[in-house]
C-alpha positions as CSV (number, residue, x, y, z in Angstrom):
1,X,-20.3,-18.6,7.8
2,X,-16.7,-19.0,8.0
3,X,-14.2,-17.2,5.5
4,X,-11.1,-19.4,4.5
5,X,-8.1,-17.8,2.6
6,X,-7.3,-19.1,-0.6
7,X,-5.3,-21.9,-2.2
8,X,-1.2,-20.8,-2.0
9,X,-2.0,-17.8,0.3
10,X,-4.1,-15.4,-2.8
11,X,-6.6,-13.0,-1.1
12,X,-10.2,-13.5,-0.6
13,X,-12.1,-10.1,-0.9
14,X,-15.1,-9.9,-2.1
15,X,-15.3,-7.5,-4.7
16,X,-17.3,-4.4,-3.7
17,X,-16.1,-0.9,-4.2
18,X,-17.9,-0.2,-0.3
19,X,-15.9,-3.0,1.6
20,X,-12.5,-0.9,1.3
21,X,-14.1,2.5,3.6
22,X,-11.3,4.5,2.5
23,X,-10.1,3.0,-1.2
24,X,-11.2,2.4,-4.7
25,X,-12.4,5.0,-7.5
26,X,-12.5,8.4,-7.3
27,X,-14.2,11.4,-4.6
28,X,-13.0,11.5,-1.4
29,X,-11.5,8.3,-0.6
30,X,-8.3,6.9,1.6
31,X,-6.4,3.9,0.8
32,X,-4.8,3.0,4.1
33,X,-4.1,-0.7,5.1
34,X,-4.1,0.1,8.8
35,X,-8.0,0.3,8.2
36,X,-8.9,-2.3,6.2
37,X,-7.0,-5.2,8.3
38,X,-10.3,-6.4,9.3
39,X,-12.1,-6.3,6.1
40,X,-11.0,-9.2,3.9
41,X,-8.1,-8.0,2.4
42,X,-5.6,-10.4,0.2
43,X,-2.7,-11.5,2.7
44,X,0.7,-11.2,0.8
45,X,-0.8,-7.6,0.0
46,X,-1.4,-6.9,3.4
47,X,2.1,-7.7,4.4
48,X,3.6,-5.8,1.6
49,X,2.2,-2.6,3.0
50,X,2.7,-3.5,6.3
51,X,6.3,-4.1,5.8
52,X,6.1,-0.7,4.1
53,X,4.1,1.0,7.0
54,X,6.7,-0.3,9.3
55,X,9.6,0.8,7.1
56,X,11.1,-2.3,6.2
57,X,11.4,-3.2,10.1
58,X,9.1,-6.2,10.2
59,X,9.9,-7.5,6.7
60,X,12.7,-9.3,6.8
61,X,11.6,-11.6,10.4
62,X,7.9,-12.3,8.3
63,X,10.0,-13.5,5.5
64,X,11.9,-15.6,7.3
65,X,8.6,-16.8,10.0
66,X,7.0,-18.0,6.8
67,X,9.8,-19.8,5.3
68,X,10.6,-21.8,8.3
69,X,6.6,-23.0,9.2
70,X,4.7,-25.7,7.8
71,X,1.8,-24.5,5.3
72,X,-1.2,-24.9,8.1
73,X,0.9,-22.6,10.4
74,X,2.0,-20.1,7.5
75,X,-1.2,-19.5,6.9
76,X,-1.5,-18.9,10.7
77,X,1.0,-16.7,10.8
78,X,0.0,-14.1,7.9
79,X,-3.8,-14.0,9.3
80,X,-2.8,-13.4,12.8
81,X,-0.3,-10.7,11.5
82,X,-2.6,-8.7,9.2
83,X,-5.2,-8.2,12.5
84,X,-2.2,-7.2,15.0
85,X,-2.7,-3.6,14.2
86,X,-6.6,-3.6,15.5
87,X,-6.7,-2.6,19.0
88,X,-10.2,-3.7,19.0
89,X,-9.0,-7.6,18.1
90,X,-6.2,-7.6,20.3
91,X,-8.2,-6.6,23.4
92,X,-11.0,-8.7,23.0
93,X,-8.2,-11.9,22.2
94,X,-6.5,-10.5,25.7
95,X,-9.7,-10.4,27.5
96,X,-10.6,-13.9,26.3
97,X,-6.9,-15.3,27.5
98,X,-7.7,-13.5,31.1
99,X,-4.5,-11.0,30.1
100,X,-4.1,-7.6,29.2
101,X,-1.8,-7.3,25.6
102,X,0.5,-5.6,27.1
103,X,1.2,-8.7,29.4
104,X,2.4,-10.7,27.1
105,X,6.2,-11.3,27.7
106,X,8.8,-11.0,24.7
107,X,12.7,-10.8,24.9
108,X,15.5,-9.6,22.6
109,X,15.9,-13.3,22.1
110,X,12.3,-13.0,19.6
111,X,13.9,-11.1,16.9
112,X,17.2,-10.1,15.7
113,X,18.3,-6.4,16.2
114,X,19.8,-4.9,13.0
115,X,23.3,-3.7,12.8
116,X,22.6,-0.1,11.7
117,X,24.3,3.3,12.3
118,X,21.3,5.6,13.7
119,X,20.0,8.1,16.6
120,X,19.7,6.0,19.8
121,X,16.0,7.8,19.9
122,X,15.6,6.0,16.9
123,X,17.0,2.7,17.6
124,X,14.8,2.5,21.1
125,X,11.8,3.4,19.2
126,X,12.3,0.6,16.4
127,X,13.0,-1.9,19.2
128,X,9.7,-0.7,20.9
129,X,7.9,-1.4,17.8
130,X,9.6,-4.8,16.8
131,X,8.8,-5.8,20.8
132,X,5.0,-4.5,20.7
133,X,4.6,-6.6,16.7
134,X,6.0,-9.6,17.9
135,X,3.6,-9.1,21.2
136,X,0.8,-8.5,19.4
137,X,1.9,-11.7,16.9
138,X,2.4,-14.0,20.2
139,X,-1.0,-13.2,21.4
140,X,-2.2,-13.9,18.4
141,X,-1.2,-17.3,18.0
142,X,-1.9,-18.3,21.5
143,X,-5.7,-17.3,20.8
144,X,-5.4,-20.1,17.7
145,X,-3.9,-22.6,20.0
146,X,-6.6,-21.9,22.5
147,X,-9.1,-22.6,19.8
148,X,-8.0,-25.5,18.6
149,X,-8.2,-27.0,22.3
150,X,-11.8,-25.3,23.3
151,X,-14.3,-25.3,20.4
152,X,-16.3,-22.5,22.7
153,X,-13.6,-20.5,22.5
154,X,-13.1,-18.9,19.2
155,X,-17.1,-18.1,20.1
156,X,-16.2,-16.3,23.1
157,X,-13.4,-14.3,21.5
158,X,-15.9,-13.3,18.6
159,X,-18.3,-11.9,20.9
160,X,-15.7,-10.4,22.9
161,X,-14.5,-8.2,19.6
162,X,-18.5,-7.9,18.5
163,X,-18.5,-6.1,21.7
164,X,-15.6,-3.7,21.3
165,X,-16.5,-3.3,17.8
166,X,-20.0,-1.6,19.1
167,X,-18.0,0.9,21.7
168,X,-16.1,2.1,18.8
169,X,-19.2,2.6,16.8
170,X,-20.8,4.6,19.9
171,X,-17.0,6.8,19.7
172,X,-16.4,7.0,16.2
173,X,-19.8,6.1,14.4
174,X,-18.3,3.4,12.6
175,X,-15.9,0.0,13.0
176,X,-13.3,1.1,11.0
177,X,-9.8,0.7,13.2
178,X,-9.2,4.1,14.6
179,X,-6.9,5.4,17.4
180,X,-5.9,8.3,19.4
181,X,-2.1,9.4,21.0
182,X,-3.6,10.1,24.1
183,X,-5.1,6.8,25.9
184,X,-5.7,5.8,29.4
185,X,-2.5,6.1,31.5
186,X,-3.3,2.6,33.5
187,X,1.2,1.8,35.2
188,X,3.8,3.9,35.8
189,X,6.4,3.0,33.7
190,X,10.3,3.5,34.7
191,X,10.6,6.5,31.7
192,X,7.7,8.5,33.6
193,X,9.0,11.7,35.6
194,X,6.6,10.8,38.8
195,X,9.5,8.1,39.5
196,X,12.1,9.6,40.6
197,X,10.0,12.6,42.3
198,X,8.2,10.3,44.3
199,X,10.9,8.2,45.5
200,X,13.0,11.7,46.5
201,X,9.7,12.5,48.0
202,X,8.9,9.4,50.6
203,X,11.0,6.6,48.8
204,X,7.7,5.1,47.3
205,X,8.6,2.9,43.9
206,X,5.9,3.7,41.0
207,X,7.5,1.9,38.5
208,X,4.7,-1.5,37.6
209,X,2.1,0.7,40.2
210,X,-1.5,1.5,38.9
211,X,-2.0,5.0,38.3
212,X,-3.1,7.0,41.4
213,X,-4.8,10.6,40.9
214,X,-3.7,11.5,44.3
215,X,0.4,11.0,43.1
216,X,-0.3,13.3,39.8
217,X,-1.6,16.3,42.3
218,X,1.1,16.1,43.8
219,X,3.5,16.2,41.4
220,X,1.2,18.9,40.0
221,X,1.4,20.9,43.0
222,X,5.0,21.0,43.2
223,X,4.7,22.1,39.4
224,X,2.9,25.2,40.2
225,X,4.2,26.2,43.6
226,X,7.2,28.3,45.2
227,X,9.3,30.8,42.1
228,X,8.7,29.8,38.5
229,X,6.2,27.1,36.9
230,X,7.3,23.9,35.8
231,X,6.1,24.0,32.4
232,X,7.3,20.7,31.4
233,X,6.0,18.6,34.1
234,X,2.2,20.1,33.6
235,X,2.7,19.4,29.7
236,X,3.6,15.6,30.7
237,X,0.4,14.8,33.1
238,X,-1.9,16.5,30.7
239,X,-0.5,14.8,27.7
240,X,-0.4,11.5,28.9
241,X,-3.2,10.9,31.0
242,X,-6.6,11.1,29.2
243,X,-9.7,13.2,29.8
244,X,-11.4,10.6,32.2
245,X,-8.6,10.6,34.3
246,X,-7.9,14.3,34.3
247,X,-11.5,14.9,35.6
248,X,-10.5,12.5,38.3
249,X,-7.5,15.1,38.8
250,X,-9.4,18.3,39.2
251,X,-11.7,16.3,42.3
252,X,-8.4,14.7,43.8
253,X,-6.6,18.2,43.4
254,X,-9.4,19.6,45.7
255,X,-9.4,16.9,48.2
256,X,-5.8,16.7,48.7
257,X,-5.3,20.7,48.8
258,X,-8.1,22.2,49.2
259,X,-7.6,24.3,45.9
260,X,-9.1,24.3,42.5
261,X,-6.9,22.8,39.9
262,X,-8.2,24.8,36.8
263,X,-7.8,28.0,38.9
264,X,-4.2,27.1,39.8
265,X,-3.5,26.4,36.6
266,X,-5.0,29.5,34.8
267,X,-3.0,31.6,37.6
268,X,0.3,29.8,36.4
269,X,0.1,30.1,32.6
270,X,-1.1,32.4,29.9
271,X,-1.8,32.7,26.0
272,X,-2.3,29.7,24.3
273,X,-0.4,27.7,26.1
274,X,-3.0,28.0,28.8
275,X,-6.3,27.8,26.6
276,X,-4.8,24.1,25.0
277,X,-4.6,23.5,29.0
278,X,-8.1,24.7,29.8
279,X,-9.6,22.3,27.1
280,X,-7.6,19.3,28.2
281,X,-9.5,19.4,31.1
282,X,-13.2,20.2,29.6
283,X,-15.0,16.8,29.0
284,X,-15.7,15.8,25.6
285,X,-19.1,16.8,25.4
286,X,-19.0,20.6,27.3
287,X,-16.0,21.1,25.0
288,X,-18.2,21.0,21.8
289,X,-21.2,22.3,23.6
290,X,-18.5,25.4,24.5
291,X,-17.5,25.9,21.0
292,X,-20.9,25.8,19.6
293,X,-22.0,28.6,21.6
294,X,-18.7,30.3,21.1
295,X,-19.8,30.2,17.2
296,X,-23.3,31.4,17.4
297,X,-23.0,33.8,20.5
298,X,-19.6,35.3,19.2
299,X,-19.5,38.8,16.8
300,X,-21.6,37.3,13.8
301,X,-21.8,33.5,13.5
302,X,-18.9,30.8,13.0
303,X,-20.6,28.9,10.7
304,X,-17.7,27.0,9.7
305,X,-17.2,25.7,13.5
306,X,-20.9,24.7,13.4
307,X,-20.7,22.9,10.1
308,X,-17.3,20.6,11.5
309,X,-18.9,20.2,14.8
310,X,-22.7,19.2,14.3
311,X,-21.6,16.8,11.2
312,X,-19.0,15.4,12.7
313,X,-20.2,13.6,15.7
314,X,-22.1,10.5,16.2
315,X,-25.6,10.0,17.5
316,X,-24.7,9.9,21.2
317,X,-21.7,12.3,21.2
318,X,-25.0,15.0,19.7
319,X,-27.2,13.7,22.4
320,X,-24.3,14.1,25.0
321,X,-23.7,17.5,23.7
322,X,-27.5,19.0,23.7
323,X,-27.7,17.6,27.4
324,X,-24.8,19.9,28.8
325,X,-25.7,23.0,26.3
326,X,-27.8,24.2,28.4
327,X,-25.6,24.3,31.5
328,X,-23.4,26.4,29.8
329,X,-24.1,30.2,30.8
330,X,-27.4,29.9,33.5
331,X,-28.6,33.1,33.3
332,X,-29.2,32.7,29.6
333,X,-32.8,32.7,28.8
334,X,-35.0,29.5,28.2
335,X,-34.3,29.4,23.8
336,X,-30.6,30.4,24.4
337,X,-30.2,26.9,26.6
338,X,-31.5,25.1,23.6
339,X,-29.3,24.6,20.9
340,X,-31.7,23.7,17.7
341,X,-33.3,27.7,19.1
342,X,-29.9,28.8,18.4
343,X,-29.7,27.0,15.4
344,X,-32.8,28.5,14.2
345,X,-31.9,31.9,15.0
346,X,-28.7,32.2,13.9
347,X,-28.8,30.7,10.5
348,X,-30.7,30.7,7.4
349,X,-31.9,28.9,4.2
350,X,-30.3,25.0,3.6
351,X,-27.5,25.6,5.9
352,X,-30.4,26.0,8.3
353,X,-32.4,23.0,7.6
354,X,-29.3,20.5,7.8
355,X,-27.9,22.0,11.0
356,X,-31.1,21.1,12.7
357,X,-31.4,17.9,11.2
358,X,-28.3,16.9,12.3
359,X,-28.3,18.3,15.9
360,X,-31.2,15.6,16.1
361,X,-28.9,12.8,16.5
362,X,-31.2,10.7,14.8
363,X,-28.9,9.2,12.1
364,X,-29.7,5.1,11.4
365,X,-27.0,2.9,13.4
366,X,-25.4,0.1,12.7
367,X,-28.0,-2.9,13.4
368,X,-26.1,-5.4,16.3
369,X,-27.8,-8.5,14.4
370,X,-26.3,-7.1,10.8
371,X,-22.6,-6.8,12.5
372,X,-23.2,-10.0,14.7
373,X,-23.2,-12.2,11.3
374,X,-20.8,-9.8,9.3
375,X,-17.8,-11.2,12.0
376,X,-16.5,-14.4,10.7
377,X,-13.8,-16.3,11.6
378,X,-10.7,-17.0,9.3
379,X,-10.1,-20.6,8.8
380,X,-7.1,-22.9,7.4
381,X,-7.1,-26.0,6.0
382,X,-5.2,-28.6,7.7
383,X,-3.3,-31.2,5.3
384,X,-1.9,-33.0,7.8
385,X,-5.5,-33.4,9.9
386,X,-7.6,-32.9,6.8
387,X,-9.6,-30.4,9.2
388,X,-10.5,-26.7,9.4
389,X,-9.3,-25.1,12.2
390,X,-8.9,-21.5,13.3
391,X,-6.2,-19.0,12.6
392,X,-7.3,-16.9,15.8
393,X,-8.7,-13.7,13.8
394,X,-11.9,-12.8,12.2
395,X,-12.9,-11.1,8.9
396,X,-16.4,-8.7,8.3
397,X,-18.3,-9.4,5.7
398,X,-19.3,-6.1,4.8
399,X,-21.6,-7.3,1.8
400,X,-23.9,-8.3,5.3
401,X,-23.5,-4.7,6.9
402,X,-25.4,-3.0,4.2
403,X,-29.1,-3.3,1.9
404,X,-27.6,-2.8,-1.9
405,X,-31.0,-3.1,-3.0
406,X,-32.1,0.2,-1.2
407,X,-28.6,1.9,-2.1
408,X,-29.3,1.5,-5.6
409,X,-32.3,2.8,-4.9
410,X,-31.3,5.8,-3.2
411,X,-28.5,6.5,-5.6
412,X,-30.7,6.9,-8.2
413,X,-33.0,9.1,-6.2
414,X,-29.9,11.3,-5.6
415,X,-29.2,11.2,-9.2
416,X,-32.6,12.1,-10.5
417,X,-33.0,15.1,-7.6
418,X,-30.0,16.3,-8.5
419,X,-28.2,15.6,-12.5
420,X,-31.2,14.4,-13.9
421,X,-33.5,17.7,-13.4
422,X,-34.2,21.3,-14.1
423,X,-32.9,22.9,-10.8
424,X,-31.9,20.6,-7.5
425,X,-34.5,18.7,-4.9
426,X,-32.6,19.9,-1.9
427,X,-34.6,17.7,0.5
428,X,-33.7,14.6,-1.3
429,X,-30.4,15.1,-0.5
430,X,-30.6,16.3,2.8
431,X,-33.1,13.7,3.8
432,X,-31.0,10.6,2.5
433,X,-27.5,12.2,3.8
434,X,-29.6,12.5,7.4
435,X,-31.2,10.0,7.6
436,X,-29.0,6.8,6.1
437,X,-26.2,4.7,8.6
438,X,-22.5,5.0,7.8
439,X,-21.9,2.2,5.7
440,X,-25.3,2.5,3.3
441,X,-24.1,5.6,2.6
442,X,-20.9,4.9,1.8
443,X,-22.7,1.8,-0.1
444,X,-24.8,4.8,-1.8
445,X,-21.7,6.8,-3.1
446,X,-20.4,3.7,-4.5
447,X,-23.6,3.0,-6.7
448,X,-23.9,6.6,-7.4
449,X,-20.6,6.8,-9.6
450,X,-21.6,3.7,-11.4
451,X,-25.1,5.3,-12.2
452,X,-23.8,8.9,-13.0
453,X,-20.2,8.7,-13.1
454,X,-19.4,11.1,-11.0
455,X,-18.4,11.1,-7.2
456,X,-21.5,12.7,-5.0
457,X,-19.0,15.1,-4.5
458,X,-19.0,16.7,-7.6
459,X,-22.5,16.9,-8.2
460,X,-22.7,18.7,-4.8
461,X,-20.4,21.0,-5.9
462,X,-22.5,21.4,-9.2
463,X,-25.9,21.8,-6.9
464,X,-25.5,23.7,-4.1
465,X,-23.6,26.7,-3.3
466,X,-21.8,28.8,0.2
467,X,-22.5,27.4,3.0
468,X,-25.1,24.7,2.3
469,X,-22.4,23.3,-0.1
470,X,-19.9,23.1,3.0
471,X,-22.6,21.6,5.0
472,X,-23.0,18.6,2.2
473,X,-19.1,17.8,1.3
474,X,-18.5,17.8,5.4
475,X,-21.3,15.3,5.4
476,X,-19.6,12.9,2.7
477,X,-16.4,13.7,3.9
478,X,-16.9,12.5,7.5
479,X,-18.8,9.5,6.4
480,X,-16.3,8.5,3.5
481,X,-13.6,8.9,5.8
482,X,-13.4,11.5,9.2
483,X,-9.8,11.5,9.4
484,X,-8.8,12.9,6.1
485,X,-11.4,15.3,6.9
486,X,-10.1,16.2,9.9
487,X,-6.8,16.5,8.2
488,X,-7.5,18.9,5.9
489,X,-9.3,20.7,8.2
490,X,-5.7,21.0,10.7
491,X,-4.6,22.0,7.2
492,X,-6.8,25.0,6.8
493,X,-5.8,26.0,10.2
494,X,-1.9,26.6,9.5
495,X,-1.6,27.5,5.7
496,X,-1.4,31.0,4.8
497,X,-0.8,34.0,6.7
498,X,-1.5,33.6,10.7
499,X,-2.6,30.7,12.4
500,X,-6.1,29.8,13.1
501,X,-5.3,28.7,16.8
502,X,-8.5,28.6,18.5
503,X,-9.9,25.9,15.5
504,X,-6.4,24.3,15.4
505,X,-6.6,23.7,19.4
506,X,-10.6,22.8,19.0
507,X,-9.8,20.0,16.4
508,X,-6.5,18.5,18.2
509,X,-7.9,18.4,21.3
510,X,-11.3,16.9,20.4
511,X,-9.6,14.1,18.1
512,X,-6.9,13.2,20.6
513,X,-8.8,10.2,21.8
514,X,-10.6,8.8,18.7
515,X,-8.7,9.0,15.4
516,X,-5.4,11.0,16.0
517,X,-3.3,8.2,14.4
518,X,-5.0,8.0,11.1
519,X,-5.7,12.1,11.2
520,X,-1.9,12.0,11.3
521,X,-1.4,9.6,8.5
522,X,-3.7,11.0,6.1
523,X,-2.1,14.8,6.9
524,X,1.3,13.6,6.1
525,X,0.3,11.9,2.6
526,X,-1.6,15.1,1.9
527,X,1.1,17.5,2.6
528,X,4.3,15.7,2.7
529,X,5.5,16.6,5.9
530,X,4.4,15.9,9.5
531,X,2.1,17.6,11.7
532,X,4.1,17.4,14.2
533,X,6.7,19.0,11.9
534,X,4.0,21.7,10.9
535,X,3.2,22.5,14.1
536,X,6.7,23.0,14.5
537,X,7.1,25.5,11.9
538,X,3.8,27.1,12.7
539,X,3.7,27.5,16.3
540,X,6.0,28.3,19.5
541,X,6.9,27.9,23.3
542,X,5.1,26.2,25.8
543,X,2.2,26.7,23.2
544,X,3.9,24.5,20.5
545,X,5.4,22.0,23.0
546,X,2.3,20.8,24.4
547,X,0.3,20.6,21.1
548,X,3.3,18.3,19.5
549,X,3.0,15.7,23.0
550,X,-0.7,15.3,22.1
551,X,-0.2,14.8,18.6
552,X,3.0,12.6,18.5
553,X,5.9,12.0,16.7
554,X,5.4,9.9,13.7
């Protein structure tokens, strides 16, 4: 199947409420066109929002693209454009050339530089962003040229991004574009402090160098030793290098000094500056494993940790977890290394049951076949040629990703174990929200409002109660969209009296790498203001400083 856009550049979706993840009718839903540039969407919207997205920077150089090419390379154009914001497309069209994206060369000479009065901060990052478009734009149209020469391939690209698409699901349970701030540090750039200290040091030049652990240590070193700690110099390396490579700096650490990094570290800070420290340097997996048994082990039980954790995380993130909970304190005794034991003992009732259920990890995945013959390619018709050739960029057909036939199905057995009799049928609903994959659930939701009129949601709220009705609206929420969830929940943290630090350093740090981005975007169109403006306000010191570098200014 191949999807073509329509006659005078109208859009081509397809009609079903499930296709958008985030938009559409009512619950807990997101409207965001950063995550639907792979799913169909109508191009002249697309670019409207884009040009919104990028304030108005972009706009004006589309306009202009579009005016000045013929209709078969418009078209080009505006298809190539609405995928330039999914990492997953770009790397997979890189990998395909034999380049990274980042390789592709663009001057000053690609776009014209607006006469404004502004902040040179501001001005540098706007020219960073026009630079990394127009990137993203040339690589783009090199992949359609490349088609158009080698009919294999737009087939090698397509598997290439079927292949990424299915790492993201294993990270973030489902394909929607998602990103973190913090990423894998792979050149020194000329900006990075390590420059100049190294060439002081022994006259090596870093800048265009692959990143080497055994450089960081000993910038790191020189951090912690002699009077005083360089604060700002540990906040860099942590904040810029990702967890992968920081558990390559606690080994390198030891091999070049013969010291332990974490314990040099925990000598040369304190408070919370030093706990968001300690947890930058915890892999993924032992992180949540920690905080689980921080919740259950602790004066009474955190259910509300246990609840954001356990329904949260994908399949292999919960197998990942229940493979290191046991490592965690030794001397415990055999049940107290096993986390559904813990589960078991330390809750009650529903809660109970959906806890367990969901620290099985046995949650229906995405089948590879199903997404295999959802990716399509985008194709334009030629005039001039009278063929069909490829634009470079690929749609999913999300009507193939899901069984409508069994979501109607289930909807109505939601509806009738819930609205449509005396009392509730609690394991309906915790068998079908355990049980179903990402997208036929969200498929589910859909055909629920048209059956009852009401998002699942509400009827939850009408159902259950305390803690079991946490457990249930966590659920949805993460499947309908985890980073407005997650949004709220940084929310939670910070309004009020007092600040819930150790939740607001658990959620920041363990979303760093996966969704930060969108978390970021969905907090600022709930609360009209920044996080990293409400960390800001909230927070202070060291403390504050390194939780804004891991978040980001928007």
């Amino acid at each position: 199947m191949m999807a073509y856009p329509p006659p005078g550049g109208g859009g081509y979706g397809y009609g079903n409420q499930y296709q958008q993840p985030y938009g559409g009718g009512g619950g807990y839903t997101y409207n965001n066109s950063a995550y639907n540039v792979n799913y169909a969407q109508p191009a002249a919207p697309m670019m409207g929002m884009m040009g919104n997205m990028m304030g108005g920077m972009m706009g004006g150089m589309m306009g202009m693209m579009m005016q000045q090419a013929p209709p078969s390379q418009q078209t080009n154009i505006t298809y190539n454009m609405m995928f330039s914001s999914d990492t997953a497309f770009q790397d997979s069209a890189a990998s395909a050339l034999g380049m990274e994206a980042e390789d592709m060369e663009v001057s000053d000479d690609d776009y014209e530089e607006e006469e404004e009065e502004e902040e040179e901060e501001v001005k540098e990052k706007k020219k960073k962003f026009k630079k990394k478009c127009k990137r993203r734009q040339k690589l783009a149209q090199k992949v359609a040229e490349k088609c158009q020469e080698d009919d294999s391939f737009l087939e090698k690209v397509r598997q290439n991004y079927i292949a990424r698409l299915r790492t993201h699901l294993l990270k973030d349970g489902t394909i929607d574009p998602t990103e973190g701030t913090i990423k894998y540090y792979a050149k020194y750039k000329a900006d990075d402090p390590l420059v100049p200290f190294m060439a002081e040091y022994d006259g090596t030049e870093l800048v265009g160098e692959k990143w080497d652990a055994e450089w960081d240590c000993m910038y790191l070193k020189e951090a912690c030793d002699g009077a005083g700690t360089n604060e700002e110099a540990i906040i860099y390396i942590c904040t810029t290098r990702n967890n992968e490579q920081r558990q390559i700096l606690k080994k390198q650490f030891k091999t070049n000094f013969g010291e332990d990094l974490m314990e040099t570290l925990d000598s040369e800070t304190s408070f919370k500056f030093k706990e968001v420290i300690l947890a930058l340097f915890v892999p993924p997996a032992l992180f949540d494993a920690l905080n689980i048994k921080k919740a259950i082990q602790g004066l009474g039980t955190d259910e509300s940790a246990l609840i954001e954790i356990l329904l949260s995380r994908t399949n292999a993130q919960i197998e990942e977890i229940k493979a290191v909970y046991g490592d965690i304190n030794p001397d415990d005794c055999a049940t107290d290394k096993d986390l559904e034991c813990n589960i078991e003992d330390d809750t009650s009732g529903d809660l109970k049951r959906i806890l367990i259920s969901s620290a099985q990890g046995g949650r229906a995945e995405l089948d590879p076949e199903k997404l295999d013959e959802a990716v399509v390619p985008v194709m334009f018709h030629d005039e001039e040629t009278d063929e069909d050739k490829p634009t470079g960029s690929f749609t999913i057909d999300m009507e193939k990703l899901v069984d409508m036939k069994r979501a109607k199905q289930d909807a109505n057995n939601l509806f009738e174990a819930g609205e449509d009799c005396f009392g509730t049928d609690e394991d309906t609903f915790i068998r079908i929200f355990a049980c179903r994959e990402t997208y036929q659930l969200r498929a589910i939701y859909a055909e629920y409002v048209k059956l009852t009129q009401r998002d699942v949601e509400n009827t939850i709220d009408r159902e259950f109660s305390s803690d079991s009705e946490k457990a249930l609206l966590t659920l949805v929420m993460s499947i309908k969209c985890r980073p407005k969830y997650f949004a709220e929940r940084l929310t939670w943290t910070m309004k009020g009296l007092g600040t819930k630090d150790s939740d607001l350093i658990r959620i920041i740090v363990s979303r760093a790498e996966i969704d930060m981005v969108q978390i970021k975007e969905t907090f600022l169109a709930q609360n009209k203001k920044t996080l990293w403006k409400w960390i800001e306000e909230d927070c202070s010191g060291d403390y504050r400083e390194m939780l804004q570098r891991i978040v980001g200014r928007d």
